[in-house]
C-alpha positions as CSV (number, residue, x, y, z in Angstrom):
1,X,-1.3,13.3,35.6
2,X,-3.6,16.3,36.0
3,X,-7.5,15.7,36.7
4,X,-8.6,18.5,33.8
5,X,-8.9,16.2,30.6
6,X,-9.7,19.1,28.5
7,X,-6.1,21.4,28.8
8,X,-5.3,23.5,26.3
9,X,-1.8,24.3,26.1
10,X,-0.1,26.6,23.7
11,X,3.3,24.5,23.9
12,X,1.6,21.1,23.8
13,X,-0.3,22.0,21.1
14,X,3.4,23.6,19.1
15,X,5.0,20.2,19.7
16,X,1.7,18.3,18.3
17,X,2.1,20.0,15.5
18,X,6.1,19.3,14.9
19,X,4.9,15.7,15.9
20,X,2.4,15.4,12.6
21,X,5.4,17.3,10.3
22,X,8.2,15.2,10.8
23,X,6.2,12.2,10.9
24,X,4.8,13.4,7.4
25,X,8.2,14.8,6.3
26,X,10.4,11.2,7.5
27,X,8.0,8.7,5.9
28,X,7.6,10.8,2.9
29,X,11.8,10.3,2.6
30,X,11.2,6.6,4.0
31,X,9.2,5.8,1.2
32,X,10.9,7.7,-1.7
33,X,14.1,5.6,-0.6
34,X,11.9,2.1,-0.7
35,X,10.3,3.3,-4.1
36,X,14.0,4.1,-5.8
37,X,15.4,0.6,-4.1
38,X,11.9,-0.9,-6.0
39,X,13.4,0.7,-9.1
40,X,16.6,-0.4,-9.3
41,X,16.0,-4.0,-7.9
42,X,14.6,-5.2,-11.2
43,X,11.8,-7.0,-9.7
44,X,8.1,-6.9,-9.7
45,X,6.4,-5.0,-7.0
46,X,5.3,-7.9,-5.5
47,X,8.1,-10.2,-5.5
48,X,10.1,-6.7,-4.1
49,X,7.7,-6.1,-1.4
50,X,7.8,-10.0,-0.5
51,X,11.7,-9.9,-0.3
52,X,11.8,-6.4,1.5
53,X,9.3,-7.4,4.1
54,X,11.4,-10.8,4.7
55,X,14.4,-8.4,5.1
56,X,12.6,-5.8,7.4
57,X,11.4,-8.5,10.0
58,X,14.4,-10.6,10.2
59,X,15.9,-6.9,11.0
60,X,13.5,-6.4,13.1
61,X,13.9,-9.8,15.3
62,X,17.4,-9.3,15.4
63,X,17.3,-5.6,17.1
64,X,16.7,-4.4,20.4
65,X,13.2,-4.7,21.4
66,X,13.0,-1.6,23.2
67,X,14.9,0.5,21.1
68,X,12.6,2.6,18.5
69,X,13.6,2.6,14.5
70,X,15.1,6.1,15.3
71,X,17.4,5.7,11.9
72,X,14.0,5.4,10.1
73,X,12.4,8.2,11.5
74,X,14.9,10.7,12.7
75,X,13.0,14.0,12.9
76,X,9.9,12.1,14.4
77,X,12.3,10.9,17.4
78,X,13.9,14.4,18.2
79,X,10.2,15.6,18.5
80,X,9.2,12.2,20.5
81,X,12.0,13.0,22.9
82,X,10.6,17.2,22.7
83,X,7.3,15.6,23.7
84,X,8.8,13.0,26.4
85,X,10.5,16.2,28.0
86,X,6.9,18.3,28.3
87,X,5.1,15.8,29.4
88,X,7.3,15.2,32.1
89,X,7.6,18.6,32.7
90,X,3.9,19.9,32.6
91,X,2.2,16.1,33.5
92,X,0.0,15.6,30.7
93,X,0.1,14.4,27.3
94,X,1.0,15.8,24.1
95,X,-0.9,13.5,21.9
96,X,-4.3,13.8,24.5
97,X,-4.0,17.5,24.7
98,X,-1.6,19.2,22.1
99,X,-3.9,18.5,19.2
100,X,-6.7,21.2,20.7
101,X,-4.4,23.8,19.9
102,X,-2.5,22.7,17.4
103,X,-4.2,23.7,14.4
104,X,-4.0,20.2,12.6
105,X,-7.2,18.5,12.2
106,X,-9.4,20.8,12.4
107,X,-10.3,19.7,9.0
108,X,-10.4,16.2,7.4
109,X,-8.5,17.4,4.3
110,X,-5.6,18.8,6.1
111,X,-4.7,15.2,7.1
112,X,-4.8,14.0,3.6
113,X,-2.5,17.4,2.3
């Protein structure tokens, strides 16, 4: 890794931002598909999320430990691998560095938009 902590790079700070949108966009889908599976189970929210909780971590015992819920996320792992590939390339981080240049953040409401 490079000894400047404060790099601002253009492409870093592109693939920052595609990080933060497909993150927003996949658990936005993620949780429209647990609240129509709410719906049409029948049950109360509680005894839902008690039962789809059970189910999730008995999935998630049985799966690979080192493999990444890529089939929850999907457009968050095809910018994760993006990242992996510039950070390999260039030598420093997208998450320590992209967000300079960017453009999210820079205000408190744009995370909450």
């Amino acid at each position: 890794m490079t000894e400047n902590h404060n790099i601002k790079c253009e492409e870093g700070g592109v693939i920052y931002r595609q990080l933060y949108e497909a993150f927003r966009s996949d658990y936005s889908e993620m949780r429209e598909r647990v609240r129509n599976l709410w719906q049409k189970s029948g049950l109360e929210l509680s005894e839902f999320h008690k039962k789809h909780l059970s189910s999730a971590m008995d999935a998630l015992e049985q799966s690979d430990p080192g493999k990444e819920p890529q089939a929850e996320f999907p457009r968050s792992a095809e910018v994760r691998r993006k990242a992996a590939e510039h950070e390999l390339k260039t030598g420093h981080s997208v998450m320590m560095n992209g967000w300079r240049t960017s453009g999210v953040g820079g205000d408190l409401a744009s995370w909450f938009r």
